[in-house]
C-alpha positions as CSV (number, residue, x, y, z in Angstrom):
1,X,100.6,68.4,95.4
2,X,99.5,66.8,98.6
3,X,99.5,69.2,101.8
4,X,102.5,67.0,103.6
5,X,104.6,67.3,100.5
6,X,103.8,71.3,99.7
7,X,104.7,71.8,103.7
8,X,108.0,69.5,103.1
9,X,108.9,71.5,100.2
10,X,108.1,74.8,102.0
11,X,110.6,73.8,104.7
12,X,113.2,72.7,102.2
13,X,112.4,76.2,100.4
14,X,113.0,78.2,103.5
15,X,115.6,76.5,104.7
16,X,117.7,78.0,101.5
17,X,116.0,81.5,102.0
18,X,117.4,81.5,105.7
19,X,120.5,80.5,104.3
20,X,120.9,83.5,102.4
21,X,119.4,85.7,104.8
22,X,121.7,84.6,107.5
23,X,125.1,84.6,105.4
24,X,125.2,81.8,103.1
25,X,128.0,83.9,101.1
26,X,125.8,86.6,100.5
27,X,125.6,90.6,102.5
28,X,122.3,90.7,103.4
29,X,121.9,91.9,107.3
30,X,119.2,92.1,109.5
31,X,116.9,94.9,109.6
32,X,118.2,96.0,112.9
33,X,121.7,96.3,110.9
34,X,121.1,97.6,107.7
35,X,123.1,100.7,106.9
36,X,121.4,103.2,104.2
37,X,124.3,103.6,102.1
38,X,123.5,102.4,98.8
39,X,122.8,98.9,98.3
40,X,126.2,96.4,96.6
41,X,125.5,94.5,93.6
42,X,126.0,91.7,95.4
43,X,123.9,92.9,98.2
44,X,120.9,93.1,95.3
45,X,121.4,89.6,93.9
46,X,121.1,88.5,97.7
47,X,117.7,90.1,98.3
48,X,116.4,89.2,95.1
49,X,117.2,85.6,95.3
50,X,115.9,85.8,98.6
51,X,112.4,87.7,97.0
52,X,112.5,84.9,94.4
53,X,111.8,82.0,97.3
54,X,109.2,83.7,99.1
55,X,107.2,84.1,96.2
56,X,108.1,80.8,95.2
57,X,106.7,79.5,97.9
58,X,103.8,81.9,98.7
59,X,102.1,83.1,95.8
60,X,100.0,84.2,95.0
61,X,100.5,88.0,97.2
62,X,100.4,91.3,97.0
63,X,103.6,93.7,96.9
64,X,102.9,94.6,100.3
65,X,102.9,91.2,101.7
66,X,106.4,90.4,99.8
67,X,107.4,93.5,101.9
68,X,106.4,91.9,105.2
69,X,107.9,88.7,105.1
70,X,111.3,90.4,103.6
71,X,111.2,92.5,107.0
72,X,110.5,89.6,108.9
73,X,113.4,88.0,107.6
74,X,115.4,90.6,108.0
75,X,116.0,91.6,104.4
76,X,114.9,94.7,104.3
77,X,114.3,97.9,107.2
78,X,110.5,98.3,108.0
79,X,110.5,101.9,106.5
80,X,109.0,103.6,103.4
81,X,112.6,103.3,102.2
82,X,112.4,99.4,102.3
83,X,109.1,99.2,100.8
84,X,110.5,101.3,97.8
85,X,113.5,98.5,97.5
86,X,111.3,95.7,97.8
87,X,109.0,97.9,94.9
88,X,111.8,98.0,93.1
89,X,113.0,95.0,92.9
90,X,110.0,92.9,92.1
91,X,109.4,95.3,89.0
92,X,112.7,94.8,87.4
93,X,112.4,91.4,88.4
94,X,109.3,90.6,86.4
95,X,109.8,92.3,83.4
96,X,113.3,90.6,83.5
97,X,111.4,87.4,83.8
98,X,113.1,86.3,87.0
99,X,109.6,85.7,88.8
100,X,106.3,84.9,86.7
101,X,104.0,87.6,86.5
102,X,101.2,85.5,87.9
103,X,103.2,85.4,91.4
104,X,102.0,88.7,92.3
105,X,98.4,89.9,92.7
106,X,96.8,93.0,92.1
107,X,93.0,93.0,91.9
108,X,92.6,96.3,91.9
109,X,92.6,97.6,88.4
110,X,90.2,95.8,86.7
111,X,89.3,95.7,82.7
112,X,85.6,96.2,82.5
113,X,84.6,94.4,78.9
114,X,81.6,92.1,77.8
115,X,82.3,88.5,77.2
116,X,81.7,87.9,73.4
117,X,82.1,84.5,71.1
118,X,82.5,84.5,67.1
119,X,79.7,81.8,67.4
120,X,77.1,80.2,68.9
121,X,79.1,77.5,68.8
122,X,82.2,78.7,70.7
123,X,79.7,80.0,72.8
124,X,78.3,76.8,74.4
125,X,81.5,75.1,73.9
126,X,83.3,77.6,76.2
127,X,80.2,76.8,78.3
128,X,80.8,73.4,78.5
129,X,84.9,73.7,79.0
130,X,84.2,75.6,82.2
131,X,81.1,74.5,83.5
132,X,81.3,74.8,87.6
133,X,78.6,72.6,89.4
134,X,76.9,74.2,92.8
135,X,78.9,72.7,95.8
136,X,76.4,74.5,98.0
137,X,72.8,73.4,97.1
138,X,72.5,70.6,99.4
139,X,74.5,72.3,101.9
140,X,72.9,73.2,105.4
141,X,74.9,76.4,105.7
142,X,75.2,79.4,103.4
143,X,79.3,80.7,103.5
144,X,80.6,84.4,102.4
145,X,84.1,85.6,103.2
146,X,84.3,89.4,103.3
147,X,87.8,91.1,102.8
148,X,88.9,94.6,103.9
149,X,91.3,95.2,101.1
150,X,90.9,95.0,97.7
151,X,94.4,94.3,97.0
152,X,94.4,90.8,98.7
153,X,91.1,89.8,96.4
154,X,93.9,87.8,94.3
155,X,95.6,86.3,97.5
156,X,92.1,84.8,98.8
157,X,90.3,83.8,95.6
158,X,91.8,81.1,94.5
159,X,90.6,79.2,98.3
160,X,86.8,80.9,97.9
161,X,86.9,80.6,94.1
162,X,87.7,76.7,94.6
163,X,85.1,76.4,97.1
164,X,82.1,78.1,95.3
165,X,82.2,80.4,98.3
166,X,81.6,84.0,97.1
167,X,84.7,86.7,97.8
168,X,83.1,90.0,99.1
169,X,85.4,92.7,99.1
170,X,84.1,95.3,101.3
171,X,86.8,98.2,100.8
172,X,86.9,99.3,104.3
173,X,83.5,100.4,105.8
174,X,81.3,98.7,103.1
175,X,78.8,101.3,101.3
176,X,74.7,100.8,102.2
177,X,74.1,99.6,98.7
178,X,76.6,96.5,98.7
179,X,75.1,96.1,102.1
180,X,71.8,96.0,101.0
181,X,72.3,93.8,98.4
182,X,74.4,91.1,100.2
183,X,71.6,91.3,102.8
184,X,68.6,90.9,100.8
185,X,70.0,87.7,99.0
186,X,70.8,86.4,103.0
187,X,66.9,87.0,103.4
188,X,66.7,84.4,100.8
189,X,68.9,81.7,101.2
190,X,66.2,80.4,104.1
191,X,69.8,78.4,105.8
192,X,72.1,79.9,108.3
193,X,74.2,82.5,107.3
194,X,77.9,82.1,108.0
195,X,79.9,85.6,107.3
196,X,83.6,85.0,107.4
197,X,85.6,88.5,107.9
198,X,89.5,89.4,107.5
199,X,90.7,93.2,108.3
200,X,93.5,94.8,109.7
201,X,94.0,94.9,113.6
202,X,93.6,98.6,114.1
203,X,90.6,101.0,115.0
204,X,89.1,101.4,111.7
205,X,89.6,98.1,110.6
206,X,88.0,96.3,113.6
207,X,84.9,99.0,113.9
208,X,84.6,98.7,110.0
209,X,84.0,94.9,110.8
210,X,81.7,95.7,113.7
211,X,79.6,98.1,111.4
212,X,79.5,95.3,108.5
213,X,77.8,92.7,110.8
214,X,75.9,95.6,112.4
215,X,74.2,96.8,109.1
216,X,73.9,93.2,108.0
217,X,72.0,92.2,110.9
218,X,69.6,95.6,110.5
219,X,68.9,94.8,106.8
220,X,68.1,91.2,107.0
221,X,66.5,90.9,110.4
222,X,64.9,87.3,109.7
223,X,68.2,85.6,108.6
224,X,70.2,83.8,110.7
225,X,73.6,85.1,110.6
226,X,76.9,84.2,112.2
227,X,79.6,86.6,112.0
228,X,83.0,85.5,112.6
229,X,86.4,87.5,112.3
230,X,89.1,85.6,111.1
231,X,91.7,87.9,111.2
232,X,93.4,89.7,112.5
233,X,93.4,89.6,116.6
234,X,95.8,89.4,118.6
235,X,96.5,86.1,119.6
236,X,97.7,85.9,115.8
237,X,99.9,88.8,116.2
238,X,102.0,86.7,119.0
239,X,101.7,83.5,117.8
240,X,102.9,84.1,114.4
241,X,105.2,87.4,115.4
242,X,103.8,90.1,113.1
243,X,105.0,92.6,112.4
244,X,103.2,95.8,114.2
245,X,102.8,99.7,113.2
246,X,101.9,102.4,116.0
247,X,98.5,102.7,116.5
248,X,97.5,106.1,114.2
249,X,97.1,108.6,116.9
250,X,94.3,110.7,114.6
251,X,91.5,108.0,114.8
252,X,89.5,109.1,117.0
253,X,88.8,105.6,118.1
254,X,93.1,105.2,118.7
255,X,92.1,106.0,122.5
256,X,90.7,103.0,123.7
257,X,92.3,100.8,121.1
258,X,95.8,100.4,122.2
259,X,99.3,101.7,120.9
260,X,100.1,98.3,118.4
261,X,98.6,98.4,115.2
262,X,98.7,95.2,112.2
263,X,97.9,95.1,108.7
264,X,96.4,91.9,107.3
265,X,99.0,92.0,104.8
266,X,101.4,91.2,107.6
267,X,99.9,87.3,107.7
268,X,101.8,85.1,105.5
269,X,99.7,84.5,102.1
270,X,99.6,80.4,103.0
271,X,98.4,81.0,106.5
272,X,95.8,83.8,105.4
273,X,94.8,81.3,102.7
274,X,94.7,78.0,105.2
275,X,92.5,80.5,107.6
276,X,89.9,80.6,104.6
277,X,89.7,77.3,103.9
278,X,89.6,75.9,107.6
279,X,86.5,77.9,107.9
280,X,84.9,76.8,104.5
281,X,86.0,73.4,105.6
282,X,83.8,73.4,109.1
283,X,80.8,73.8,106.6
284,X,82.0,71.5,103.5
285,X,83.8,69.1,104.9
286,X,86.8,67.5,102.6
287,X,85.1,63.8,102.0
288,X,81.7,65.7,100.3
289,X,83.8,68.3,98.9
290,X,86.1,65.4,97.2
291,X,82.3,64.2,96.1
292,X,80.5,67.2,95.2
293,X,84.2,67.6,92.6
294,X,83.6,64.1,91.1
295,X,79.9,65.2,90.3
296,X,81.2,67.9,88.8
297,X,84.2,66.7,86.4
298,X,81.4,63.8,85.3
299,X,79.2,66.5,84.5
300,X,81.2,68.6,82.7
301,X,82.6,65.4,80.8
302,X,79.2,64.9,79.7
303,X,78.3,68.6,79.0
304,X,81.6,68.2,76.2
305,X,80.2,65.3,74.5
306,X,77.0,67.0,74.1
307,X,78.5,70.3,72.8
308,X,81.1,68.3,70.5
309,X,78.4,66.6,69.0
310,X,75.4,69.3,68.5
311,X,78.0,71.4,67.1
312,X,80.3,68.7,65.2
313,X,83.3,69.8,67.6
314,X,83.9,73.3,66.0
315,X,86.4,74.8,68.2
């Protein structure tokens, strides 16, 4: 799907969603007018139908980031409450198969299990099915994105995994080991270092940012490292109309932050994920990207024949 006909069907898509959420036959209300009487059937089928299109058009995304563009439309109340309906809804929603599975990411439970073949030969064809070519070896820049939250590891990967850019998923204030271990392989790259962070807009999240690059710069003092923070300041917060929290008064670095507080959940997915690849893109630019693909596809092509051949294309 080319990006002018993805951003013509988003409009078309979202044209329908405002037509629900403004009327369109339905009882949804704005947030500013919802009552907390117990939601109509057909006040349900409106909210889900309206859940259906944004994560038709924005998936992959977390739960939470559902949440934030349902309050932004005015779906839902920006409460606990309306988080539980949102909750709610996108469970029985899924396992009534209204919305794909895959539509909603959650990275952080994890199966732990070696990856095992019935034979050598599944083995290398496997190999060859998936073989992924280094985009980055003739690069002059060495990328890494690092992520706050673990949660949105599924929203981002598909932008760094298509890139060959590694995902770092820092957790908060990132432990010394992970540190340590993303630093020494910075000593080694022997190119400039470009470190590409996304947190929430609030006193931890910015100072766990500040203490990444910090650490970073202390562990690997003869690599060349730019740190950049992608998101989220405030110049995104008004020219995309977040929606904001009240600073938490019991961070002890609340006092010279300021009262508004924003969760990098609140960014659409498509505009977190166009944030990722603009950078990548300064970096890799599209036409050798487009080239370094081609190189890759032949590659693997030729990887196939080879394993088909050795192994008298057992499957």
């Amino acid at each position: 799907m080319s990006r002018i006909f993805a951003e013509d069907w988003a409009n078309e898509s979202m044209a329908r969603f405002v037509a629900i959420v403004a009327g369109g036959g339905s009882s949804v209300n704005p947030a500013s007018r919802i009552k907390r009487s117990r939601s109509t059937r057909e006040q349900v089928t409106a909210r889900r139908n309206a859940l259906h299109l944004i994560t038709e058009m924005m998936h992959p995304m977390t739960v939470r980031q559902v949440y934030y563009q349902a309050v932004v439309a005015g779906i839902v109340e920006k409460t606990e409450g309306g988080y539980d309906k949102i909750q709610n809804d996108l469970v029985v929603m899924r396992r009534n198969g209204d919305i794909p599975y895959g539509w909603l990411a959650d990275n952080t439970r994890l199966q732990r299990k070696p990856r095992t073949w019935d034979s050598m030969a599944d083995a290398v064809l496997e190999t060859a099915r998936f073989y992924r070519k280094s985009l980055w070896t003739e690069a002059d820049a060495y990328v890494e994105v690092w992520l706050e939250k673990d949660a949105l590891s599924g929203v981002i990967l598909p932008i760094t995994s298509m890139y060959d850019v590694p995902l770092m998923v820092a957790r908060g204030y990132a432990s010394l080991s992970f540190l340590h271990s993303a630093a020494e392989y910075m000593e080694e790259v022997e190119k400039p270092v470009y470190v590409y962070h996304l947190g929430d807009f609030d006193p931890s999240g910015v100072n766990a940012g500040e203490k990444i690059e910090e650490t970073l710069r202390e562990l690997a003092p003869s690599a060349e490292i730019h740190f950049k923070r992608l998101a989220v300041w405030p110049s995104q917060i008004h020219q995309w109309d977040l929606p904001t929290r009240p600073t938490k008064t019991t961070d002890s670095r609340s006092k010279t932050f300021g009262d508004v507080s924003v969760e990098l959940d609140a960014i659409r997915p498509d505009d977190l994920r166009a944030l990722v690849e603009a950078a990548i893109q300064r970096h890799l630019p599209a036409d050798q990207f487009r080239v370094l693909l081609e190189a890759e596809r032949s590659e693997r092509d030729a990887l196939m024949k080879w394993a088909e051949h050795s192994f008298g294309g057992a499957a």
